[in-house]
C-alpha positions in Angstrom: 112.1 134.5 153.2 108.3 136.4 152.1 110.3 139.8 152.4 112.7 138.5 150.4 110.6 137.4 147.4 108.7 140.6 147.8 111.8 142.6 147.1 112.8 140.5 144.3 109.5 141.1 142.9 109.7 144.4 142.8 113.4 144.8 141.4 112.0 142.8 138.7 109.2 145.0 138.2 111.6 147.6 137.6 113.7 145.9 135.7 110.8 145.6 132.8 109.4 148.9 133.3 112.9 150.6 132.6 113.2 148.4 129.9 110.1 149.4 128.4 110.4 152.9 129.3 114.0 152.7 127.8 113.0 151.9 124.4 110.3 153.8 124.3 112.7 157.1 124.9 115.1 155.6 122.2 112.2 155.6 119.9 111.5 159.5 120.8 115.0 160.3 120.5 116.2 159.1 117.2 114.6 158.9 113.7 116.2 155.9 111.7 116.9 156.1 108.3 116.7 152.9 106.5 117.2 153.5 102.6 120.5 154.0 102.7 123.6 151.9 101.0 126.9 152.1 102.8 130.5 152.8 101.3 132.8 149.3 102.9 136.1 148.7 103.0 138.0 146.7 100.9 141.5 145.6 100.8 144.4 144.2 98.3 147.8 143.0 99.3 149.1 146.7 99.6 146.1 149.5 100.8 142.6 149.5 102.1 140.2 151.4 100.2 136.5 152.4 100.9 134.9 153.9 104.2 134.9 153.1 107.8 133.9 154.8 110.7 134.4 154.3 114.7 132.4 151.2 116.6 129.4 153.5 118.0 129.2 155.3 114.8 130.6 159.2 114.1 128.1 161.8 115.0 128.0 165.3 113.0 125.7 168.4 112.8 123.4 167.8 109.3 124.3 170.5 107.1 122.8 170.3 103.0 125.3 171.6 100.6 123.4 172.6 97.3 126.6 174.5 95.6 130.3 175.4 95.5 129.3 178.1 97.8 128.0 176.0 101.1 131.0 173.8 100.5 133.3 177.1 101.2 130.9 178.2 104.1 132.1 174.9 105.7 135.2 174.9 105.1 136.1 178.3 106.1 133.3 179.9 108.2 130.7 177.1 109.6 131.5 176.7 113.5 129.6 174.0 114.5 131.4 171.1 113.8 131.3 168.3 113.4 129.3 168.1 110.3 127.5 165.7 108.6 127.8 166.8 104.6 124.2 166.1 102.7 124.8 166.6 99.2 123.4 165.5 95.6 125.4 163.3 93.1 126.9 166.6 91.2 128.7 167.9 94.2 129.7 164.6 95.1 133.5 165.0 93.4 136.9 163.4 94.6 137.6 167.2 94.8 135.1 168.7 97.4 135.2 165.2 99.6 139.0 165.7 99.9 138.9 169.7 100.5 136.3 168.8 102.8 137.7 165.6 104.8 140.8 168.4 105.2 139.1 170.9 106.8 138.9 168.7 109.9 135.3 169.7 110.1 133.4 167.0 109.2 132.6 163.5 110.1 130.7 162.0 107.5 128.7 162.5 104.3 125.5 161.1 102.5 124.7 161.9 98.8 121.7 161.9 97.5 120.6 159.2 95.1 117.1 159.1 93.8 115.7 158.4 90.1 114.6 161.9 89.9 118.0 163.9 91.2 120.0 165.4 88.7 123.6 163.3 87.7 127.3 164.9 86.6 127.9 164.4 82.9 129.9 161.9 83.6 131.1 159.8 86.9 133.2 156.6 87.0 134.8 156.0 90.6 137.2 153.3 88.2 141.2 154.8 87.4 141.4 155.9 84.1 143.7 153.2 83.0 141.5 150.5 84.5 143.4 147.1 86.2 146.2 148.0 84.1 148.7 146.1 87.1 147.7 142.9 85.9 147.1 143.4 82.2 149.2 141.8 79.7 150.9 145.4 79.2 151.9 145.6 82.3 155.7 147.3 82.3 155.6 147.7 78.8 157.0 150.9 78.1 155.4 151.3 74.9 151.7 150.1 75.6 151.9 150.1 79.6 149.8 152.6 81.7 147.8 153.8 79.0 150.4 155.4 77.2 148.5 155.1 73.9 145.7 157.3 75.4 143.6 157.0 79.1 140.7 154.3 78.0 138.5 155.8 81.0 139.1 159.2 80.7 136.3 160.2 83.3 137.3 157.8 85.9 138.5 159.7 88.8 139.4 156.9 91.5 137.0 157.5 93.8 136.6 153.6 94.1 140.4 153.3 95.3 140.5 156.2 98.2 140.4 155.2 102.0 137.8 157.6 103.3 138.4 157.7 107.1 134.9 158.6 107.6 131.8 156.9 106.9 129.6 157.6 103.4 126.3 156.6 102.8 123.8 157.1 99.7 120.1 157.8 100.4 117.5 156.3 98.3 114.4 156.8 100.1 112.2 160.0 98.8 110.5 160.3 101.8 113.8 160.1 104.2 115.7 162.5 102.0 112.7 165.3 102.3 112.9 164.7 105.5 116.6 165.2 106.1 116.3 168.1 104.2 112.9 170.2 105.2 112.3 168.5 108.9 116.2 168.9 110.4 118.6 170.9 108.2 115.8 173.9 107.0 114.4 173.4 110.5 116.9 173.2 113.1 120.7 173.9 111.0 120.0 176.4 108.1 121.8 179.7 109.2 119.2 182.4 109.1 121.4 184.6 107.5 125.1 184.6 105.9 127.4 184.0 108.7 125.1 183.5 111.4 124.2 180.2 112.6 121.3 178.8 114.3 120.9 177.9 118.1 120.7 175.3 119.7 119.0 172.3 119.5 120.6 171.3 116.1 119.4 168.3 114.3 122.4 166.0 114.0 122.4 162.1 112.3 124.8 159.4 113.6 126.6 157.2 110.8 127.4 154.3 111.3 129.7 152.3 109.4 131.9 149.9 111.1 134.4 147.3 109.4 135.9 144.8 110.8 138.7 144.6 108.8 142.0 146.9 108.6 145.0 147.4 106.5 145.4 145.4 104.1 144.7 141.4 102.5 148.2 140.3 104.1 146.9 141.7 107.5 143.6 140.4 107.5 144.5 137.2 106.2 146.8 136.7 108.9 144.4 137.8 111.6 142.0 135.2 110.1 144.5 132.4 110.5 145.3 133.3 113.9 141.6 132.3 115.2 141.6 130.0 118.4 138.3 130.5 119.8 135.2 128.3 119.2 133.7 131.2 117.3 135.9 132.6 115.5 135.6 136.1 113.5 136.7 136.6 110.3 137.8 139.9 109.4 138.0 139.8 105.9 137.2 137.6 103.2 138.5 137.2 99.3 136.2 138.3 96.5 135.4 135.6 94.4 133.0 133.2 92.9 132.4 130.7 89.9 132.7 131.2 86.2 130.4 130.0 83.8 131.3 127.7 80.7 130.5 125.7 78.2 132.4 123.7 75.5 129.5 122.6 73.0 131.5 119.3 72.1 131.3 117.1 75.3 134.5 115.0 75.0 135.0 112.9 77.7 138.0 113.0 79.4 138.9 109.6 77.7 139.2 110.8 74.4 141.7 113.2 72.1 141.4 117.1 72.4 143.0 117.9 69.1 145.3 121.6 69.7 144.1 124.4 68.1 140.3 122.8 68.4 139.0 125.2 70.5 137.0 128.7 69.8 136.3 131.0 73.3 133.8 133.2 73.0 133.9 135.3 76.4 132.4 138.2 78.4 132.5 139.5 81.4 129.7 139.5 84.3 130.6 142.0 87.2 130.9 145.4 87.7 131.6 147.5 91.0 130.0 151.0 92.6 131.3 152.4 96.1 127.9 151.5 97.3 126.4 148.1 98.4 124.1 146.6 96.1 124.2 149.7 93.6 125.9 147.9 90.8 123.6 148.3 87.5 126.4 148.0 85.2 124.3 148.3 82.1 126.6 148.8 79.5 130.2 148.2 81.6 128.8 144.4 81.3 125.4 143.1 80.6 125.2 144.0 77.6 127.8 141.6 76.9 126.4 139.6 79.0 122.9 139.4 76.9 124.9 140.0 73.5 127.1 136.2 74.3 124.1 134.2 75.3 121.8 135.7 72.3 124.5 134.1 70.3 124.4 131.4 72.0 120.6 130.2 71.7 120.8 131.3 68.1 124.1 128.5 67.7 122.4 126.4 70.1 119.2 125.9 67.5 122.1 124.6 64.8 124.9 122.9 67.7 124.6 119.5 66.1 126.1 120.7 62.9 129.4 121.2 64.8 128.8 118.5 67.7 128.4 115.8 64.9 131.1 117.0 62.7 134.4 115.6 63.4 136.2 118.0 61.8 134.6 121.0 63.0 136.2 123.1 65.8 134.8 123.8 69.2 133.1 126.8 70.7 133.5 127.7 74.3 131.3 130.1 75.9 132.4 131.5 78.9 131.5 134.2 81.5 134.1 135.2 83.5 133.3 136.7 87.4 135.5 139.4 89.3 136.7 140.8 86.1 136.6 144.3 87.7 138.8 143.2 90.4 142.0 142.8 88.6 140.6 139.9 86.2 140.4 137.4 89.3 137.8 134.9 86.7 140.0 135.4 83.6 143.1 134.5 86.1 141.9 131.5 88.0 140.4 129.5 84.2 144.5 130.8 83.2 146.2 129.1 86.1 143.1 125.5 85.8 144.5 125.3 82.0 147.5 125.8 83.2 147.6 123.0 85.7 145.3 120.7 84.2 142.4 121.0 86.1 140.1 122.9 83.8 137.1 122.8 83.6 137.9 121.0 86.7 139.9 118.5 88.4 139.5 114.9 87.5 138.9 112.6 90.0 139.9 109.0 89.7 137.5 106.5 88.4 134.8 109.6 87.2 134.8 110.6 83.6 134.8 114.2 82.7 134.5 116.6 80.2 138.4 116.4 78.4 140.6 118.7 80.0 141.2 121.8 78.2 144.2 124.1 78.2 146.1 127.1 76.4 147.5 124.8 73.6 143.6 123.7 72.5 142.6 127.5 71.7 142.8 128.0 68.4 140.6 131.6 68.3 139.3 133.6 71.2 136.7 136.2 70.4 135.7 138.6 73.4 132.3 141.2 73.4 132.9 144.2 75.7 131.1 147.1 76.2 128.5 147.0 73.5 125.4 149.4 74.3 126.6 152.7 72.8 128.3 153.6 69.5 131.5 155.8 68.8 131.0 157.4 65.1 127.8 154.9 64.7 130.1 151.7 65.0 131.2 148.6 67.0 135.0 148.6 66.8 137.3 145.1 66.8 140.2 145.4 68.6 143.5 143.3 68.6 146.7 142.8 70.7 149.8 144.9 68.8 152.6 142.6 70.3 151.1 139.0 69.0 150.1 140.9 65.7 153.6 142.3 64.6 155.6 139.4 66.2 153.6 136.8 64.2 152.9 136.3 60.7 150.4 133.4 61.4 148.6 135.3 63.5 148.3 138.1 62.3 147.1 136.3 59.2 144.2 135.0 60.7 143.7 138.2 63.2 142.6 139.9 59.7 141.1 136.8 58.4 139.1 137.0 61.8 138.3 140.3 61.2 136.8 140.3 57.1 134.8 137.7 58.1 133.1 139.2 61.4 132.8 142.8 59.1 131.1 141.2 56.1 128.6 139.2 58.0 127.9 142.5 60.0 127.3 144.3 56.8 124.3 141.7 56.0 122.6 142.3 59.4 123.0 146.5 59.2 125.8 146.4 61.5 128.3 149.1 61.1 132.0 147.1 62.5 135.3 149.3 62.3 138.6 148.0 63.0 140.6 150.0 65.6 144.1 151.2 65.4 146.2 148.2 65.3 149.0 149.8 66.9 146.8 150.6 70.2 146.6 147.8 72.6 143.6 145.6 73.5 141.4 147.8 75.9 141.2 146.3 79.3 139.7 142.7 78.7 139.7 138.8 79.9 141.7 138.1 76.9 144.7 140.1 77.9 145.5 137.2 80.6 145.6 134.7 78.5 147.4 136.5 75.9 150.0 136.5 79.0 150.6 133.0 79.0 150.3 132.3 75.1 150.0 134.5 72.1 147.2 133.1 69.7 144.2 135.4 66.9 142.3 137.2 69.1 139.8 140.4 68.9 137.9 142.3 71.4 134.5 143.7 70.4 133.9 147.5 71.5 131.5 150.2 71.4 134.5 152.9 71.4 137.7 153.2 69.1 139.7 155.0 71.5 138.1 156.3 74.8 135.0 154.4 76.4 132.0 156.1 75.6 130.8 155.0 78.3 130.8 158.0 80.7 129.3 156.0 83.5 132.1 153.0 83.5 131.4 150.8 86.8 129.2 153.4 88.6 126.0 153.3 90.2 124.7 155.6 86.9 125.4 153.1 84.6 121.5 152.2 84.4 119.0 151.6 81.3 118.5 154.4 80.3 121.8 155.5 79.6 121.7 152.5 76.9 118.3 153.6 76.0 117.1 149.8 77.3 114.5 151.2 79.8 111.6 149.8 79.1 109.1 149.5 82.4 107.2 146.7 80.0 108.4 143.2 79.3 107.6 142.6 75.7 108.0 146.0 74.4 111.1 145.9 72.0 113.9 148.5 72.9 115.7 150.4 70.7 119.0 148.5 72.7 117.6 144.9 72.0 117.2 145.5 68.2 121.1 146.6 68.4 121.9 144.0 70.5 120.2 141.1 68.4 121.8 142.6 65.3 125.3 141.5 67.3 124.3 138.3 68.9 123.2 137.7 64.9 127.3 138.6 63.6 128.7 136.7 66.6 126.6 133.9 66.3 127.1 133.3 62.5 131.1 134.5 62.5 131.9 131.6 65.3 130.2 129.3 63.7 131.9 130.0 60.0 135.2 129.8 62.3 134.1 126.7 63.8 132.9 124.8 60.7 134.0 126.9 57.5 130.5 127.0 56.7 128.5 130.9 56.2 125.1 130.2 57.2 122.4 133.2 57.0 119.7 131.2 58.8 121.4 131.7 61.8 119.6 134.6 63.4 119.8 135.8 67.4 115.6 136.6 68.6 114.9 139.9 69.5 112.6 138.8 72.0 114.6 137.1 74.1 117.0 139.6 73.9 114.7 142.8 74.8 113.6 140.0 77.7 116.8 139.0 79.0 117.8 143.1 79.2 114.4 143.9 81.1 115.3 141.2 83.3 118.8 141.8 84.3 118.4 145.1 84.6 114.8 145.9 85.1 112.8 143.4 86.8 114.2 140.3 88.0 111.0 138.9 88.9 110.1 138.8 85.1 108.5 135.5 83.6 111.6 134.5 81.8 113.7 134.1 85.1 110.7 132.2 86.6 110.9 130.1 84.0 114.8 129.3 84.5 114.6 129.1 88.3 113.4 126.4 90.1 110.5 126.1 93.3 112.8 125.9 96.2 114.5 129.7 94.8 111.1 131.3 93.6 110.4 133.0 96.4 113.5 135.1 96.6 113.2 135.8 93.0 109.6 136.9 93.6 109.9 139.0 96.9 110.6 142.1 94.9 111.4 143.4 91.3 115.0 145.4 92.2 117.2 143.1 90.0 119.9 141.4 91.2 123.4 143.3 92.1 126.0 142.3 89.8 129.1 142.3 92.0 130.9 139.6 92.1 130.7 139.4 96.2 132.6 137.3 98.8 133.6 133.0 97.8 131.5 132.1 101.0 128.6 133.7 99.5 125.7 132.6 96.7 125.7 134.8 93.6 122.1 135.2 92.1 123.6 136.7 88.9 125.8 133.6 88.4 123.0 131.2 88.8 120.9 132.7 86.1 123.1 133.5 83.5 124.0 129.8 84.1 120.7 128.1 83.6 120.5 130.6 80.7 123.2 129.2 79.1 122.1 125.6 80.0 118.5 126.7 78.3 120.0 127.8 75.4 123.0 125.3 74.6 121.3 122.0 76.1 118.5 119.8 75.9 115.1 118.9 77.2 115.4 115.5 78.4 112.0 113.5 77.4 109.5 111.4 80.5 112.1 112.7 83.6 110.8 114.2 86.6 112.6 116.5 89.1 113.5 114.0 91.3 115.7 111.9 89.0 117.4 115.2 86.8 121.0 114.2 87.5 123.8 112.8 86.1 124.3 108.8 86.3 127.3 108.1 88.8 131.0 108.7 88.1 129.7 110.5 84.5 130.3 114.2 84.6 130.6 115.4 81.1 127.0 116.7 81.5 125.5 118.8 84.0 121.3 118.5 84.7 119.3 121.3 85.8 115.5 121.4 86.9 113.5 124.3 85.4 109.7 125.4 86.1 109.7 125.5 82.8 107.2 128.0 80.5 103.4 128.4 81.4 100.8 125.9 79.9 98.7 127.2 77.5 95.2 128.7 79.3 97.2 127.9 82.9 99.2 129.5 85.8 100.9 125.8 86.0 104.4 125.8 84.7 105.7 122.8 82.0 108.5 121.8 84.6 111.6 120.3 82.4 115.0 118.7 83.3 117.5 120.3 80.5 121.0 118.2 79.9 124.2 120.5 79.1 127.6 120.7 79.2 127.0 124.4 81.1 129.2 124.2 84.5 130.9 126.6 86.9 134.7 126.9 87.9 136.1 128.4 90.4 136.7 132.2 90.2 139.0 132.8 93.1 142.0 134.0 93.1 144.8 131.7 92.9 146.4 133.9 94.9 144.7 132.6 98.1 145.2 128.8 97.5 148.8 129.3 96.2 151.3 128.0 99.3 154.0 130.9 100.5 151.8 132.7 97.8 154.8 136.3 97.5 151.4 138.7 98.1 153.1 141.9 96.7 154.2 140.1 93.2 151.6 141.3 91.5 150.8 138.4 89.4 147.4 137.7 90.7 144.6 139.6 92.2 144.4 140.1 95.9 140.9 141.6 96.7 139.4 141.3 100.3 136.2 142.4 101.7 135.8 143.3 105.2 133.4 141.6 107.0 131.4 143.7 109.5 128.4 142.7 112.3 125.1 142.9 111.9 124.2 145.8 113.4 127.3 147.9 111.7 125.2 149.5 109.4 122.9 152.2 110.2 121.8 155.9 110.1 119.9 158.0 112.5 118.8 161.2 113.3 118.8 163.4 116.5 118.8 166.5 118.0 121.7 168.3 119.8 120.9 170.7 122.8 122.7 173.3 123.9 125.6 172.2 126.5 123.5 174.5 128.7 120.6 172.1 128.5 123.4 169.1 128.3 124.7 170.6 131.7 121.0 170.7 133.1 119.9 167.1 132.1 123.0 165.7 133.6 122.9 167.9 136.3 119.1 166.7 136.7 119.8 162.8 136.3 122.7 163.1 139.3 120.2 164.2 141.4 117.3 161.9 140.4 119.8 158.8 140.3 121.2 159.9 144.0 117.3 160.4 145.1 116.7 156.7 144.2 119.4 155.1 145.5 118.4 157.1 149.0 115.1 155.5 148.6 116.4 152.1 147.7 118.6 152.0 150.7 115.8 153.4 153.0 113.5 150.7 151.6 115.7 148.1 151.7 117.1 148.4 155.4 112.9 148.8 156.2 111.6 145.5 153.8 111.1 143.5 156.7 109.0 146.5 158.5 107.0 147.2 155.0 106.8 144.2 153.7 105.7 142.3 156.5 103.0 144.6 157.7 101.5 144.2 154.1 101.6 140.5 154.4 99.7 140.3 157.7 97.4 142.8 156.5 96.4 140.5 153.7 96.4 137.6 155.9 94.1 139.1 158.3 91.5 139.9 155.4 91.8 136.3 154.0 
């Protein structure tokens, strides 16, 4: 029984020092690279789109492309594939991926992405005629498929290949210069034209593995099929909640007149190929900023239309997963639709009064508005509910005088754009689907975007010159921007109330604030303001702002949560003598919502002014009906069908290595054959002499005792 514990001693001793030893060789063998951002797959009800690569990763030979030239030494001369393709953003075309994916040489690519590399001219991985499938002009021979002209001319749907191959953007300085100067000029660079290095060669494993595969029908039904106790889901619907807020709170036991309801709406996602690269400066936020500067300048004056009877409504609303085929716009649709918007009433609760497509009386949308074609904004309007209508179009171009003669008081150039082009790609066309009423779309372009950056990773600050690294220094963006939120602000509320009031004015400081914020430094004071304790610390643990894609429905979206308490700031009201810990809503009444806020600094003090604010701000759901739909027919094309893969925790990763020669590869193996037969020889010698050894070494000691 001694010799036996001595023995299993010993194995354990080994055990832990080939452990040890074993990561301590990892560590010499590979170099991780961890400022990266990984291409994913995706999935709707008919393709999969995005990048993938096998379980273990795909290995290639790292080989830097700098111009048309390398790309045609790899594809036609380079002979030491696989390759791994390191390139910068301009070489980074649908072209050169494709010519190089069909060379059969390589197995992977990373692009350069730093603040300091030069970008293409333009670059948006979006189609040109963007979620046209499921706009209201859909099979319309005259305005369907962008027949009018390409509103995205520079897309090049990038976004919408399946890459069979894993691609990965580097954002770390130090990690590109190292991938550059330390492996490819070190170990890969041929020495001359047409003659490649030896061996070793400095190689860099990509790993990118999804779970999912297909398609959403597949994945969905691989999901259902799930009998274990820990199930794994292989994909999940994009999705999450849209923001709104009637400023009338009519409870649910009182008359919604039709026609009593204004919807002022903008959008609040973007998408990149990348995770977590979605800046979407002017593709969205400036919308974004533009509707709730409007806001807080109608908020200072609501009770002119809350106490007035006769006064219409306004209803701000920010609709999520836009870019996705219009899932937000969709789901409020299909709510109105059924009754259950802003949400379902439940039985002895009172609610804010239902509201559907009969109540809307106007619907007023802001776009894209950081950039200006020919100096202008430009107001947009649906052809088909124009012509077919008199009454409508009536107050289309009633709509329109007004909005252009308040701009002309602020300095704010508005055009009108062709009426016989359709509505640009907008929230508005889905309702406009369902029921035609006076609606305009508010545009920095006439025709084509000028955006040349549409729902890319390039569409930053700077392009909308709103790059300010300091918080209260005004930007040449927020004095635009203010002069909007002014128009909008003063046009909805003549619409609402008949009444032009030129005190009503958007503040530039919070709009140069909210830009830096959303786009600059999410740890800014305004969002710790807004936030409350228990989320400060993830607002605080860096400045990188939040991602605004709209993510998975399991999921928390940071963007969501502060353009909600925004909206609650600006539309509600501080509630007098009440303490976090009672800022709710009495039982059974939920026509307002109650949010905590830290509130502003005290004067003098690092202590914040903590205050419980009372709106009628709350979130619906922004999932596609097509997922809660029964026997939903997934290829009908009437809603959106987005998936995400899901993928493991350790599916993501990049490291670097060096390849010997299979003479060396021949020798190491050779040379661990040997050393593995050696030991078990000595293991079995020891093992059928333990009770010889082991014994003699316990009398020995037992002697000396």
């Amino acid at each position: 029984m001694a010799a036996t514990i001595d023995v299993a001693h010993v194995i354990t001793w080994s055990i832990l020092i080939s452990l040890v030893c074993g990561v301590r060789v990892s560590n010499k063998t590979y170099v991780e690279i961890d400022g990266v951002s990984a291409c994913f797959r995706r999935f709707n009800a008919t393709h999969q789109i995005g990048c993938n690569s096998k379980a273990s990763g795909d290995v290639g030979v790292v080989y830097y492309v700098e111009t048309e030239e390398d790309i045609n030494y790899i594809i036609k001369t380079a002979n030491q594939a696989p390759y791994a393709i390191l390139m910068g953003p301009i070489l980074f075309t649908l072209t050169n991926v494709q010519s190089l994916w069909n060379s059969g040489k390589i197995s992977g690519m990373m692009v350069i992405h730093l603040d300091k590399t030069p970008i293409p001219d333009t670059f948006s991985p979006d189609n040109a005629c963007p979620s046209d499938q499921y706009g209201l002009y859909h099979g319309n021979s005259d305005y369907g498929s962008c027949t009018k002209g390409q509103w995205n001319p520079h897309g090049n749907s990038m976004m919408f290949q399946d890459y069979a191959f894993p691609i990965f953007i580097l954002k770390n300085e130090t990690e590109v210069d190292y991938l550059i100067h330390d492996c490819f000029e070190k170990f890969n660079k041929p020495l001359a034209k047409g003659h490649p290095r030896d061996y070793p060669l400095c190689a860099v494993e990509l790993k990118d593995s999804m779970s999912g595969s297909k398609d959403t029908v597949t994945c969905v039904r691989r999901n259902s099929m799930q009998v274990s106790l820990n199930p794994e889901t292989y994909c999940d619907p994009l999705g999450d909640n849209n923001i709104v807020a009637p400023l009338k709170a009519i409870p649910s036991t009182e008359d919604y007149p039709p026609k009593s309801v204004i919807v002022a709406a903008a959008r609040m996602d973007t998408f990149s190929m990348f995770e977590n690269e979605y800046p979407g400066a002017d593709s969205h936020v400036t919308g974004i900023v533009g509707l709730l500067a409007a806001a807080e300048a109608i908020g200072k004056v609501k009770e002119r239309i809350v106490n007035n009877t006769n006064s219409k409504d306004i209803l701000f609303a920010f609709f999520q997963g836009e870019a996705f085929d219009y899932i937000g716009s969709s789901r409020v649709v299909y709510d109105m639709v059924n009754k259950k918007f802003p949400e379902e009433p439940v039985s002895g609760e009172t609610h804010i009064h239902p509201i559907d497509l009969h109540h809307i009386s106007h619907f007023v949308e802001v776009n894209q508005l950081g950039q200006r074609d020919n100096g202008k904004l430009w107001i947009h309007t649906d052809p088909i509910s124009f012509s077919s209508n008199k009454t409508i179009s009536d107050e289309v171009d009633d709509m329109i005088k007004k909005i252009t003669d308040i701009g002309g008081t602020v300095d704010l150039n508005l055009g009108r754009a062709d009426s016989s082009k359709p509505l640009p790609p907008s929230s508005v066309q889905r309702f406009l689907k369902k029921r035609k009423f006076p609606a305009i779309v508010i545009t920095d372009h006439q025709a084509s975007y000028t955006n040349k950056y549409y729902n890319s990773r390039f569409d930053r600050p700077v392009t909308i010159k709103a790059n300010s690294t300091d918080y209260d220094t005004i930007t040449e963006q927020a004095k635009q921007l203010t002069k909007v939120a002014t128009t909008l602000a003063r046009s909805l509320f003549l619409l609402a109330t008949g009444e032009n009031d030129t005190d009503i004015n958007a503040d530039v400081t919070k709009v140069n604030h909210m830009l830096y914020c959303f786009l600059t430094n999410k740890s800014c004071d305004l969002f710790q303001e807004i936030i409350d304790k228990d989320n400060l610390n993830s607002l605080l643990e860096s400045s990188t702002p939040y991602p605004f894609y709209v993510g998975v429905t399991n999921t928390d979206n940071h963007v969501t949560s502060l353009t909600k308490r925004l909206l609650s700031l600006y539309t509600g009201d501080k509630q007098e003598n009440v303490t976090e810990s009672n800022c709710n809503a009495p039982a059974k009444y939920k026509v307002y919502g109650y949010t905590w806020m830290q509130g502003a600094l005290e004067p003098g003090s690092t202590n914040r002014e903590g205050s419980c604010i009372r709106s009628t701000v709350s979130l619906t759901s922004a999932k596609s009906p097509a997922f809660d739909i029964t026997d939903y027919d997934w290829h009908s094309g009437e809603y959106s069908t987005w998936t995400e893969s899901s993928w493991r925790q350790d599916a993501i990763s990049v490291r670097v290595f060096l390849i010997p020669s299979e003479q060396m590869e021949t020798i190491i193996l050779a040379t661990g054959v040997v050393l593995t037969l050696i030991f078990l020889l000595l293991g079995y010698f020891i093992h059928t002499r333990a009770g010889i050894i082991f014994s003699q070494t316990r009398s020995s000691r037992y002697y000396a005792y």
